[in-house]
C-alpha positions in Angstrom: -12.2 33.7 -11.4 -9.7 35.8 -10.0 -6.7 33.9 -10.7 -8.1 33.0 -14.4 -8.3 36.8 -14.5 -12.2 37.1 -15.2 -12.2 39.9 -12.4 -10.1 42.8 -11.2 -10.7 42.5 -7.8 -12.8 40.6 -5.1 -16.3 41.8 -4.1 -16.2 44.5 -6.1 -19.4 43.5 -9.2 -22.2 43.3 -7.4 -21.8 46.5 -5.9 -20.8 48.0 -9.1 -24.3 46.3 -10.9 -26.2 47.7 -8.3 -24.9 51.2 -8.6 -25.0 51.2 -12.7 -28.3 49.3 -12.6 -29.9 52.2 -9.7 -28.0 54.8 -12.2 -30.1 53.9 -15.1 -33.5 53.4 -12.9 -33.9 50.3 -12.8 -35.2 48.0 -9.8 -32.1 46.2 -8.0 -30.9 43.3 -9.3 -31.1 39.6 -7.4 -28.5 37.6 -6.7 -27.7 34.0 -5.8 -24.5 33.7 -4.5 -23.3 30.3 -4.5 -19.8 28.7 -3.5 -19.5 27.6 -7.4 -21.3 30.8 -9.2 -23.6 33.8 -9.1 -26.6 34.5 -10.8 -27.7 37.6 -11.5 -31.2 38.2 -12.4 -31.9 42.3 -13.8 -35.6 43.4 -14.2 -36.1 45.9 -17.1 -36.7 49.4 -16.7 -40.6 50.1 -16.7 
């Protein structure tokens, strides 16, 4: 994804979802890392 310049840098989204997703009180996100994608599942704020 990186060198079809989808992402700035390396390891640096999930950390950033996690901080923006705590930010706005919401619960932490899941992820499923896998060698061909990541999924990303984000609960709504109750």
């Amino acid at each position: 994804m990186k060198v079809l310049g989808f992402v700035q840098r390396f390891g640096v989204g999930i950390a950033t979802a996690r901080s923006a997703l705590q930010k706005n009180g919401n619960a932490p996100p899941d992820f499923d890392v896998q060698p061909t994608h990541v999924r990303c599942t984000v609960w709504r704020r109750r």
